[in-house]
Biopython code that builds the backbone (N, CA, C, O; Angstrom):
import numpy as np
from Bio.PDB.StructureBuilder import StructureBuilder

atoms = [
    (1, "UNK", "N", (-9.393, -35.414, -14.410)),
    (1, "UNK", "CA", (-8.951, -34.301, -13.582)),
    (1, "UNK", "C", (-7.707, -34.750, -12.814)),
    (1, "UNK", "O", (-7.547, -35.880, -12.354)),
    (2, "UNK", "N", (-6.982, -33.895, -12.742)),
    (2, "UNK", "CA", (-5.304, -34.317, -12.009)),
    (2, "UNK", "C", (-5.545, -33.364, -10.838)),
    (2, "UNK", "O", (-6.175, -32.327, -11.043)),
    (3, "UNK", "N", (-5.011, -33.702, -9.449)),
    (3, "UNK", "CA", (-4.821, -33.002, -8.698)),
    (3, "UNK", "C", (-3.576, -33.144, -7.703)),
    (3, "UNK", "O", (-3.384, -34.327, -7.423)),
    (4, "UNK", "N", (-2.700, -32.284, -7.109)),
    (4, "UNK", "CA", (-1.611, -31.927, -6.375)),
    (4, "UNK", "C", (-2.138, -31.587, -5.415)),
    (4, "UNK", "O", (-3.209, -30.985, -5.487)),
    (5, "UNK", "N", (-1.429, -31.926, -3.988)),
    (5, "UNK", "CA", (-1.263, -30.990, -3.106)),
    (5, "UNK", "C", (0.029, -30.202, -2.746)),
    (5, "UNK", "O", (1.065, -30.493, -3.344)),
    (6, "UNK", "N", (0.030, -29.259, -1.842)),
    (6, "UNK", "CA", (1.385, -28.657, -1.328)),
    (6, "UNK", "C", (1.416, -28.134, -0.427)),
    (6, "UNK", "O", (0.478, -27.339, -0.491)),
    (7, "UNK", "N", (2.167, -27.957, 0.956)),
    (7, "UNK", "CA", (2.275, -27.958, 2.152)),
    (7, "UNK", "C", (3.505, -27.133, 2.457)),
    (7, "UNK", "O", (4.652, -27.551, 2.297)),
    (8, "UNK", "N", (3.102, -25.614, 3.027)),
    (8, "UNK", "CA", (4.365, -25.286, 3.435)),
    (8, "UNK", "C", (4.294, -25.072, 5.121)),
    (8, "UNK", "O", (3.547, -24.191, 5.547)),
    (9, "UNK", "N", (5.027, -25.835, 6.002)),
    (9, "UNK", "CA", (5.163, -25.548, 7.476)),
    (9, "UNK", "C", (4.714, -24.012, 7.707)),
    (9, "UNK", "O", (5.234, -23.278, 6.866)),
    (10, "UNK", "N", (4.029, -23.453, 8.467)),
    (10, "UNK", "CA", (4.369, -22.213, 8.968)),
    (10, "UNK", "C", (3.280, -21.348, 9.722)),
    (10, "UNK", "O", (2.136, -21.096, 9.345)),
    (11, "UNK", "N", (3.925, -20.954, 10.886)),
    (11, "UNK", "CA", (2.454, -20.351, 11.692)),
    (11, "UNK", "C", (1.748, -19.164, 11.174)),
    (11, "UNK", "O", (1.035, -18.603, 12.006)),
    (12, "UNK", "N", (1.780, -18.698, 10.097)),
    (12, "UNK", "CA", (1.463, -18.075, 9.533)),
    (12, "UNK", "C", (0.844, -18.070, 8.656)),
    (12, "UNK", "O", (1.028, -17.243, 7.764)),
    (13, "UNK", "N", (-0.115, -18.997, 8.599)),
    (13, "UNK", "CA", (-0.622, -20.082, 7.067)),
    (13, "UNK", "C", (-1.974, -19.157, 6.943)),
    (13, "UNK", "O", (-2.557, -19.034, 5.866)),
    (14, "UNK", "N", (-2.348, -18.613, 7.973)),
    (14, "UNK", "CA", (-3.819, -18.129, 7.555)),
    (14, "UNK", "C", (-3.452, -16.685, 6.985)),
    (14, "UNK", "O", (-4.070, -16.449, 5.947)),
    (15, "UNK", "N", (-2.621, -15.678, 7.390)),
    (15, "UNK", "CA", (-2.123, -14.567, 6.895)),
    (15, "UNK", "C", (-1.629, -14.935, 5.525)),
    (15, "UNK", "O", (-1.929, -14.151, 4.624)),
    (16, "UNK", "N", (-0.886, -16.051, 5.206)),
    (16, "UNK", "CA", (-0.447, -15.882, 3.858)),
    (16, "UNK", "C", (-2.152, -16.082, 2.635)),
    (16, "UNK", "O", (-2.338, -15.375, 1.645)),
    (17, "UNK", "N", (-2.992, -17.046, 3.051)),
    (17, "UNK", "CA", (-3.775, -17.441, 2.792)),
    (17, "UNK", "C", (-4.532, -15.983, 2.750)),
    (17, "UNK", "O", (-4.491, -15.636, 1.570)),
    (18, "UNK", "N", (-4.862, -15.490, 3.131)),
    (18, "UNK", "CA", (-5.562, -13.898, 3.185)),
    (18, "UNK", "C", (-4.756, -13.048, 1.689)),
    (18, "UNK", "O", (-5.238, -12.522, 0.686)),
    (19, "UNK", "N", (-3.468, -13.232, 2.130)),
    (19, "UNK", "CA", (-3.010, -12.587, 1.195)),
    (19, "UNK", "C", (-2.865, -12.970, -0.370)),
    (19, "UNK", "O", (-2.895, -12.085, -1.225)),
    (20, "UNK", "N", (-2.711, -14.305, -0.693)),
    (20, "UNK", "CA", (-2.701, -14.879, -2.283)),
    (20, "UNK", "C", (-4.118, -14.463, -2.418)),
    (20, "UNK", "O", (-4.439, -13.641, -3.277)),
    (21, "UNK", "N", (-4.978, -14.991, -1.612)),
    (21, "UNK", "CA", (-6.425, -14.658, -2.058)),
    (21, "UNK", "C", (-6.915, -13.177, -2.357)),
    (21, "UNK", "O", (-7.775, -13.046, -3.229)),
    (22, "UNK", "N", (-6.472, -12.136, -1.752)),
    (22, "UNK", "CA", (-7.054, -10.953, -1.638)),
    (22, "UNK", "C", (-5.956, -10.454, -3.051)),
    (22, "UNK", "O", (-6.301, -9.390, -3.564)),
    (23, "UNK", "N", (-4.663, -11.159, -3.702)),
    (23, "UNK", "CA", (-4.216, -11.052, -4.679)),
    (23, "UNK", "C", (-4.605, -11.271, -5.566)),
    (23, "UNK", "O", (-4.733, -10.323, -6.341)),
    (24, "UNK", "N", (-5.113, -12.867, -6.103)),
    (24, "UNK", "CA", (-5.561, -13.395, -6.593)),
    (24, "UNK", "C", (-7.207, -12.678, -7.092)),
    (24, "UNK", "O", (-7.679, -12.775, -8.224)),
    (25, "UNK", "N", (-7.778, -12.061, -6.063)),
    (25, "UNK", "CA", (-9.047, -11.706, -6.500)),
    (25, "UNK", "C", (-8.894, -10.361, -7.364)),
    (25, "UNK", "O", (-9.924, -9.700, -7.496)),
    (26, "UNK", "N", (-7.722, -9.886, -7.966)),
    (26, "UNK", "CA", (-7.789, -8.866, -8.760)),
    (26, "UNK", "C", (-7.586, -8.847, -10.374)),
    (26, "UNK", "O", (-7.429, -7.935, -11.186)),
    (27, "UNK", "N", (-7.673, -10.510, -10.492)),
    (27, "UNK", "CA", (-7.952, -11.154, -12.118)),
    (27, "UNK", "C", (-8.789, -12.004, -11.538)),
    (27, "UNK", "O", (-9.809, -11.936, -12.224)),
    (28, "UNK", "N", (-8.970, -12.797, -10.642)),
    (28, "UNK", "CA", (-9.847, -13.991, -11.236)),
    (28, "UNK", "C", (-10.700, -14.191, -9.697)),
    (28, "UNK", "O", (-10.363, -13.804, -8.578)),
    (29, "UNK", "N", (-11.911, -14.940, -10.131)),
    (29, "UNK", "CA", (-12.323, -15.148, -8.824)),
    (29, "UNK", "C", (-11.813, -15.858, -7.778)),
    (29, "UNK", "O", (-11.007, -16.786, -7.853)),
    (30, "UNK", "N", (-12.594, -15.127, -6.246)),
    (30, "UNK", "CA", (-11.801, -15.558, -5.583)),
    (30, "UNK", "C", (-13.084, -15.652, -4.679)),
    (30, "UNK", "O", (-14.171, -15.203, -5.043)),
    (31, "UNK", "N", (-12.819, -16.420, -3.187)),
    (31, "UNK", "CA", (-14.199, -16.609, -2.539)),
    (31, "UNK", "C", (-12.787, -17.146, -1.283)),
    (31, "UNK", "O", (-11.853, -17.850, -1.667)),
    (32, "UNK", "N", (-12.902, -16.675, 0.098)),
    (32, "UNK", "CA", (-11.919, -17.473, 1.224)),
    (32, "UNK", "C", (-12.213, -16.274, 2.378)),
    (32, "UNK", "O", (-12.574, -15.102, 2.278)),
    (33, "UNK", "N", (-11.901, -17.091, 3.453)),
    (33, "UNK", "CA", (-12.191, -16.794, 4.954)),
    (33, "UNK", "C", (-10.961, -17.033, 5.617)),
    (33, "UNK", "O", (-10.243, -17.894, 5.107)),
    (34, "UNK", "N", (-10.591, -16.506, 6.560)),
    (34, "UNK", "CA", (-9.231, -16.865, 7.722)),
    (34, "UNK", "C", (-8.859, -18.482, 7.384)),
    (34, "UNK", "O", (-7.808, -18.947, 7.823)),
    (35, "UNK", "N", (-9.430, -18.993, 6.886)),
    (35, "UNK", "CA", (-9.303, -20.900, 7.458)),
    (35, "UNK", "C", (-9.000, -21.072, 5.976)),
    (35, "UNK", "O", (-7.835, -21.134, 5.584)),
    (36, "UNK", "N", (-10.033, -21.148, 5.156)),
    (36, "UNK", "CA", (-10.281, -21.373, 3.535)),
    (36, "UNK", "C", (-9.888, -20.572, 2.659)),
    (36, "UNK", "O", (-9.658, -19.412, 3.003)),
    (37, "UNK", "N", (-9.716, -20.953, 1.375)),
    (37, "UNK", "CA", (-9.889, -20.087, 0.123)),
    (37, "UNK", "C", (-10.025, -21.063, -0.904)),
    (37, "UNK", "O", (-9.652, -22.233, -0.818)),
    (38, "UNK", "N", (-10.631, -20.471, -1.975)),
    (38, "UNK", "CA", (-10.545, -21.209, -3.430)),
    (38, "UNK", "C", (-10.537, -19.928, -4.627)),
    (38, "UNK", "O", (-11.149, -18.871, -4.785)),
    (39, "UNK", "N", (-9.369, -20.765, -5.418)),
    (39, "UNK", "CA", (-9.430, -19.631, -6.293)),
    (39, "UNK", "C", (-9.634, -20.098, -7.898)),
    (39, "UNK", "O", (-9.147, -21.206, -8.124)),
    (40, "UNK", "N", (-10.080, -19.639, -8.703)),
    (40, "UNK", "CA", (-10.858, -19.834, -10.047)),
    (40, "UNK", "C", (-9.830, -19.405, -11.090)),
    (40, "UNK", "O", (-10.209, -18.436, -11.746)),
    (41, "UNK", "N", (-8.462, -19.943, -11.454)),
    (41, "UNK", "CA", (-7.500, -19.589, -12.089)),
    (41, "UNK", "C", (-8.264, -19.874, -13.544)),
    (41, "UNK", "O", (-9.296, -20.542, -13.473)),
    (42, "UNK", "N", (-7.879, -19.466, -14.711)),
    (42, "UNK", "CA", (-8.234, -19.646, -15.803)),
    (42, "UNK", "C", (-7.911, -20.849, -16.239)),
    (42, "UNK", "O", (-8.571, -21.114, -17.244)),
    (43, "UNK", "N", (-7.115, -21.785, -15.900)),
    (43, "UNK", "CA", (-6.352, -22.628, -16.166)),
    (43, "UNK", "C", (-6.224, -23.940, -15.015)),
    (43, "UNK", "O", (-5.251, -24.694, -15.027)),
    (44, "UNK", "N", (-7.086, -24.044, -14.271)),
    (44, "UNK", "CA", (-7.331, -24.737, -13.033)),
    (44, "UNK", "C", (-8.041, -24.167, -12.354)),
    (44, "UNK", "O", (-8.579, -23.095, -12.631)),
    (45, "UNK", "N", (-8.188, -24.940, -11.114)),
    (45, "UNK", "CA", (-8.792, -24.488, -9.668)),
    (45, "UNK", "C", (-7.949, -24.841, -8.883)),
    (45, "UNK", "O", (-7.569, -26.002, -9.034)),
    (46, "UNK", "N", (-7.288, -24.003, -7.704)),
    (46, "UNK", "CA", (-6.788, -24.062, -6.671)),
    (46, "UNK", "C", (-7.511, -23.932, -4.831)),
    (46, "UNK", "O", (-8.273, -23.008, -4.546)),
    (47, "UNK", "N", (-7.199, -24.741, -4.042)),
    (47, "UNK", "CA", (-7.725, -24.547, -2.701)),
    (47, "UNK", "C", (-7.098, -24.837, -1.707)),
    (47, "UNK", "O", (-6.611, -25.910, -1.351)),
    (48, "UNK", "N", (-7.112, -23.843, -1.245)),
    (48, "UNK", "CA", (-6.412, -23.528, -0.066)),
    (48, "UNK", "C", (-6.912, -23.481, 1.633)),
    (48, "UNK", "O", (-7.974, -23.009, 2.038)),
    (49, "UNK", "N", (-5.997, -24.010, 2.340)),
    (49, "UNK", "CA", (-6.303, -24.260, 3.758)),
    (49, "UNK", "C", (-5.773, -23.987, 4.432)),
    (49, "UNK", "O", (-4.654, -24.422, 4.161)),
    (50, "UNK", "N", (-5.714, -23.051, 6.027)),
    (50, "UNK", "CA", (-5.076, -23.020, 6.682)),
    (50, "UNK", "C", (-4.797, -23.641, 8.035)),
    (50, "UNK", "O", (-5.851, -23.707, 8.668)),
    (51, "UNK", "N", (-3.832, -24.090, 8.666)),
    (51, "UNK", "CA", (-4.028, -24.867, 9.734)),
    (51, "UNK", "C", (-3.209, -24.046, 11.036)),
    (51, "UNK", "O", (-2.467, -23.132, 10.676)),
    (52, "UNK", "N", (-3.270, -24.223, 11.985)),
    (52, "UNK", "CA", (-2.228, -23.774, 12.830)),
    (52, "UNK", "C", (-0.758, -23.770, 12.564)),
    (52, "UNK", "O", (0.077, -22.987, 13.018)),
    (53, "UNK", "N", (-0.592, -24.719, 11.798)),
    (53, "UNK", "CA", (0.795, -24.656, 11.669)),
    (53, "UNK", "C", (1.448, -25.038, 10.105)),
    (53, "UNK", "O", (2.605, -25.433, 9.961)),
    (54, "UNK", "N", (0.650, -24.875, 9.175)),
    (54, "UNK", "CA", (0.802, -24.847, 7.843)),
    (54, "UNK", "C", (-0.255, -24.515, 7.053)),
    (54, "UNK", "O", (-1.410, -24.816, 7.355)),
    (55, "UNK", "N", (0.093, -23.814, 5.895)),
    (55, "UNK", "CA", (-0.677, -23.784, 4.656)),
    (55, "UNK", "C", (-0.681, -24.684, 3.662)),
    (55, "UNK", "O", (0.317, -24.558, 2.952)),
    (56, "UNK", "N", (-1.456, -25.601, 3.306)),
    (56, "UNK", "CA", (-2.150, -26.455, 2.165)),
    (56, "UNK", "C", (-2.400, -26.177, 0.916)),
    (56, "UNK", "O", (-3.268, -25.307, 0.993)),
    (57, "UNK", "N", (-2.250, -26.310, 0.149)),
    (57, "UNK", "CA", (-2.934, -25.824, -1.523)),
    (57, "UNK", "C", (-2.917, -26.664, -2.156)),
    (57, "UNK", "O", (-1.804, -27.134, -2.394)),
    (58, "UNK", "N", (-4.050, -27.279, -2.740)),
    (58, "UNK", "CA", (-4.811, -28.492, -3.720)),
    (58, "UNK", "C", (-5.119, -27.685, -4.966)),
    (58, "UNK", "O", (-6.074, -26.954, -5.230)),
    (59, "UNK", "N", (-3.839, -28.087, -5.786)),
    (59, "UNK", "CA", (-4.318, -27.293, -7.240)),
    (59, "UNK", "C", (-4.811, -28.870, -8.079)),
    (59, "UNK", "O", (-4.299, -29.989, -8.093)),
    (60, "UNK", "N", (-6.352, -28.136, -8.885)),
    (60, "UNK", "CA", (-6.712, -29.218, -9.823)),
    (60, "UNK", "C", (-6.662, -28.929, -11.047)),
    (60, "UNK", "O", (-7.323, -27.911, -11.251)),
    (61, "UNK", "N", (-6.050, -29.459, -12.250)),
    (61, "UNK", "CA", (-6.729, -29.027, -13.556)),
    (61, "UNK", "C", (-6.831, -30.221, -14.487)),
    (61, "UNK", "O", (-6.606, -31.351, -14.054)),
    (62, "UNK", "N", (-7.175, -30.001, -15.792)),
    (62, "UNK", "CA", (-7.816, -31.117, -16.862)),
    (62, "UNK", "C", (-6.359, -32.016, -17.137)),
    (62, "UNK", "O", (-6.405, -33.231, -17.333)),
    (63, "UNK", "N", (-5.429, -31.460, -17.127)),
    (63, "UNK", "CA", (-4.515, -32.022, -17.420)),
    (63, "UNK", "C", (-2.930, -31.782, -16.590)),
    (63, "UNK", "O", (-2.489, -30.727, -16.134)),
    (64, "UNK", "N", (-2.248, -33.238, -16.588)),
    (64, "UNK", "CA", (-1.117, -32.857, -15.578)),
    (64, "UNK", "C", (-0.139, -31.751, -15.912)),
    (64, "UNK", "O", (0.584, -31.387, -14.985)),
    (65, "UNK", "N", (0.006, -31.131, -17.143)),
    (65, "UNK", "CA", (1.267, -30.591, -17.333)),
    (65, "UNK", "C", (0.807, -29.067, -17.030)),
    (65, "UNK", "O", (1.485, -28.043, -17.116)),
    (66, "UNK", "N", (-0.489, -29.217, -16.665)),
    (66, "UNK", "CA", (-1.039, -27.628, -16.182)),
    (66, "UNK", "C", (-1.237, -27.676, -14.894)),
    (66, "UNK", "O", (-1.886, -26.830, -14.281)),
    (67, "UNK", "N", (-0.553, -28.925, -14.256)),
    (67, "UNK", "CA", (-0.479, -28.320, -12.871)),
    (67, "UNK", "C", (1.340, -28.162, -12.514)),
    (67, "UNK", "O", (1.830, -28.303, -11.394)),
    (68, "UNK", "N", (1.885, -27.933, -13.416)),
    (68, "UNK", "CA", (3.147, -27.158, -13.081)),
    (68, "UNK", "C", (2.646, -25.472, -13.334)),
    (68, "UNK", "O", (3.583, -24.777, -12.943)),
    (69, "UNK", "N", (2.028, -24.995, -13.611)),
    (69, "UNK", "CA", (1.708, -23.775, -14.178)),
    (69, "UNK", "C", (0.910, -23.096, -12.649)),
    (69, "UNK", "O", (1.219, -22.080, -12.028)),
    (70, "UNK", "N", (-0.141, -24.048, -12.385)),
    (70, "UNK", "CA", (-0.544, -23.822, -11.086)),
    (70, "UNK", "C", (0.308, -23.775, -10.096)),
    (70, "UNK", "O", (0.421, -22.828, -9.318)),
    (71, "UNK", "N", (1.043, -24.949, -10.079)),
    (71, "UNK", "CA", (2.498, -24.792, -8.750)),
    (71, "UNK", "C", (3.103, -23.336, -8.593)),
    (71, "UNK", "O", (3.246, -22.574, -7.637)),
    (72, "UNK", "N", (3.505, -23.256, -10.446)),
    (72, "UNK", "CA", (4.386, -22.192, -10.536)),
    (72, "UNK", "C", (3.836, -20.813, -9.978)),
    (72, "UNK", "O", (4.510, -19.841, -9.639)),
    (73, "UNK", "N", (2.890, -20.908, -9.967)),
    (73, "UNK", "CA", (1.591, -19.387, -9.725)),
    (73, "UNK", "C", (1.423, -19.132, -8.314)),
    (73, "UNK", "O", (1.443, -17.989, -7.856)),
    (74, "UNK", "N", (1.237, -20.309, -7.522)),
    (74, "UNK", "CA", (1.299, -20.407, -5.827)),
    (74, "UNK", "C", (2.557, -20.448, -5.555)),
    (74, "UNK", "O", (2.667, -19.811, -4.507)),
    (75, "UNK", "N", (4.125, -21.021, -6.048)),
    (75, "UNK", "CA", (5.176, -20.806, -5.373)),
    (75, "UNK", "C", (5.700, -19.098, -5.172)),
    (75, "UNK", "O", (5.976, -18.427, -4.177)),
    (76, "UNK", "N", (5.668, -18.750, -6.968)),
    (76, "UNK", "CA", (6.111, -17.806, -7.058)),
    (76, "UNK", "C", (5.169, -16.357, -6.129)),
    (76, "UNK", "O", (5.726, -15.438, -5.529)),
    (77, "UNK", "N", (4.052, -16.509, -6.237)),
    (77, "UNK", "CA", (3.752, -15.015, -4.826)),
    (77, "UNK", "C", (3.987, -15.824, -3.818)),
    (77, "UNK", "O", (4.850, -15.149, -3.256)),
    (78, "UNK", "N", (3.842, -16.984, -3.013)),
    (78, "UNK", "CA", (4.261, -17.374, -1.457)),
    (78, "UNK", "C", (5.687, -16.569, -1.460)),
    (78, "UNK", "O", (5.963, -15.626, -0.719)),
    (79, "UNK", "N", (6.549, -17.162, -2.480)),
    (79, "UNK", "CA", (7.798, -16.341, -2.286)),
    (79, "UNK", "C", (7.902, -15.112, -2.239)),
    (79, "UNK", "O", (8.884, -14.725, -1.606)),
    (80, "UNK", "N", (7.076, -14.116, -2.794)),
    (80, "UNK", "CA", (6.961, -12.757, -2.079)),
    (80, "UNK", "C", (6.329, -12.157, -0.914)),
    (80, "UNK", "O", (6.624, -11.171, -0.238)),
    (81, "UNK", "N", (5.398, -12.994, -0.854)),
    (81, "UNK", "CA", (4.597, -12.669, 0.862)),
    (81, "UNK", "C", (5.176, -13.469, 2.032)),
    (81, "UNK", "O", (4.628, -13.362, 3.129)),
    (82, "UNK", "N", (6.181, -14.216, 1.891)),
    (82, "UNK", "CA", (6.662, -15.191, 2.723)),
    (82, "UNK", "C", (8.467, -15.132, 2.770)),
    (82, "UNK", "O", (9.099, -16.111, 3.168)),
    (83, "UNK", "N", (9.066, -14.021, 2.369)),
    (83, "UNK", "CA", (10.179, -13.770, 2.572)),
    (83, "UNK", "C", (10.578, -14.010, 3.766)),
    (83, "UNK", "O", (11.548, -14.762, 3.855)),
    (84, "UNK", "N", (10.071, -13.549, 4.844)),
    (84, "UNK", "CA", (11.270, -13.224, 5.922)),
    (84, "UNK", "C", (11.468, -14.912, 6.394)),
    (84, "UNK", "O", (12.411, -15.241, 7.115)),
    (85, "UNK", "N", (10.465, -15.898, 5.892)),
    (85, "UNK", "CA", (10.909, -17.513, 6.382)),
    (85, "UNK", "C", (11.580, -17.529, 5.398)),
    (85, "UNK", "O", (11.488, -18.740, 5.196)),
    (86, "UNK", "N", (12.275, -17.130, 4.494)),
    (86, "UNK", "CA", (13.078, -17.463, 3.283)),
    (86, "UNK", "C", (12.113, -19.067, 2.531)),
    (86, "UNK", "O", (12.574, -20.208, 2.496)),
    (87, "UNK", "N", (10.958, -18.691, 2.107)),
    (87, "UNK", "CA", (10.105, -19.595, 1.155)),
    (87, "UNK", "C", (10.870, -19.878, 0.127)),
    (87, "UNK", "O", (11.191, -18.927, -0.586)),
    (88, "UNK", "N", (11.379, -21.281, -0.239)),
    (88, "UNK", "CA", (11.177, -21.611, -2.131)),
    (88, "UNK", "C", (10.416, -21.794, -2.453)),
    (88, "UNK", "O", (9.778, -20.997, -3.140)),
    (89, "UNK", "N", (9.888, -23.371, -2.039)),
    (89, "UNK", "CA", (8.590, -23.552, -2.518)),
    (89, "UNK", "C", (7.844, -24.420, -1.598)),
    (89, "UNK", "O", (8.239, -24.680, -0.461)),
    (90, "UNK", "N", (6.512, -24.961, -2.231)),
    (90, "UNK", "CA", (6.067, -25.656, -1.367)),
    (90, "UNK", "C", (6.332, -27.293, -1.544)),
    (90, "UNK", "O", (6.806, -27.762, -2.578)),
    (91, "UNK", "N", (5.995, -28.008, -0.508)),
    (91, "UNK", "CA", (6.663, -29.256, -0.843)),
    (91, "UNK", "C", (5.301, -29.897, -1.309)),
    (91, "UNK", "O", (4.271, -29.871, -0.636)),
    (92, "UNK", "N", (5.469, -30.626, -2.877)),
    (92, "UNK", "CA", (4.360, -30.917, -3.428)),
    (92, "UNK", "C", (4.691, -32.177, -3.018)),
    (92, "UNK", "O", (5.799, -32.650, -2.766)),
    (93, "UNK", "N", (2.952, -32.956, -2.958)),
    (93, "UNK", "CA", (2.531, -34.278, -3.052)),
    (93, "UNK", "C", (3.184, -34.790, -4.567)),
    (93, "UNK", "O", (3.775, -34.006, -5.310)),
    (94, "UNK", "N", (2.963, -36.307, -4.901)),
    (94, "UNK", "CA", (2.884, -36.593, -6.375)),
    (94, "UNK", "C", (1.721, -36.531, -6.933)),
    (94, "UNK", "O", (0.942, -37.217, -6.271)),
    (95, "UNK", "N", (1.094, -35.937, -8.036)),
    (95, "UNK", "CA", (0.364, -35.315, -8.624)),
    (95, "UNK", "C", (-0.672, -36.821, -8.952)),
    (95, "UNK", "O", (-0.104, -37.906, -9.078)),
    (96, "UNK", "N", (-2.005, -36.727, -9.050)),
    (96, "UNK", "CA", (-3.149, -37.917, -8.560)),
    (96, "UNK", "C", (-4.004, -37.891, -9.686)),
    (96, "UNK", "O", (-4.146, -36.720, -10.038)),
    (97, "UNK", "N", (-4.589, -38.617, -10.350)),
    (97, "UNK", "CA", (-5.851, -38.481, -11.553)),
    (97, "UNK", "C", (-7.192, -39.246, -10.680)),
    (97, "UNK", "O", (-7.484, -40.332, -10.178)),
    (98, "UNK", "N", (-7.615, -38.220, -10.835)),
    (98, "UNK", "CA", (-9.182, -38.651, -10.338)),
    (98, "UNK", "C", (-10.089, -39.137, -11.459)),
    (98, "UNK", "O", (-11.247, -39.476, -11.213)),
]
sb = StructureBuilder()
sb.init_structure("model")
sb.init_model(0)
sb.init_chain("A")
sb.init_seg("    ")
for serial, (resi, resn, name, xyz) in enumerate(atoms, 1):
    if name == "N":
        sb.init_residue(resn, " ", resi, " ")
    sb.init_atom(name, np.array(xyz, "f"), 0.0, 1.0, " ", f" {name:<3s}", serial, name[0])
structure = sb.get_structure()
């Protein structure tokens, strides 16, 4: 199992977190609270955290080159729910084999 993390600064981490999740739950499962989320991608598992002052996301899957696919899936909606901070992306860890 390979896993990433990614960290974007922002006081807003639990609102964005509400929102991938309540997105996310309209293909695939989804299960998250103000603080938490985890989501059941077809192609990994992703989890998410919110803190006072950033959002977290620990994407895992079987293999490393499917966690660019995961990145790509959490950068690209942050960047639509997270416009007005002008989001690219998140700043990933280096990717870990458990």
């Amino acid at each position: 199992m390979y896993t990433q993390t990614g960290h974007f600064p922002t006081s807003h981490a639990s609102k964005y977190l509400q929102q991938l999740c309540k997105h996310f739950a309209h293909k695939v499962e989804v299960t998250f609270d103000t603080e938490r989320g985890e989501v059941a991608f077809p192609f990994g598992r992703a989890e998410l955290r919110a803190t006072d002052d950033a959002l977290h996301a620990t994407v895992c899957a079987q293999e490393a080159e499917v966690l660019v696919r995961a990145r790509a899936v959490i950068d690209s909606h942050l960047k639509t729910f997270a416009f007005r901070e002008d989001f690219t992306e998140m700043t990933w860890d280096t990717p870990a084999q458990e």
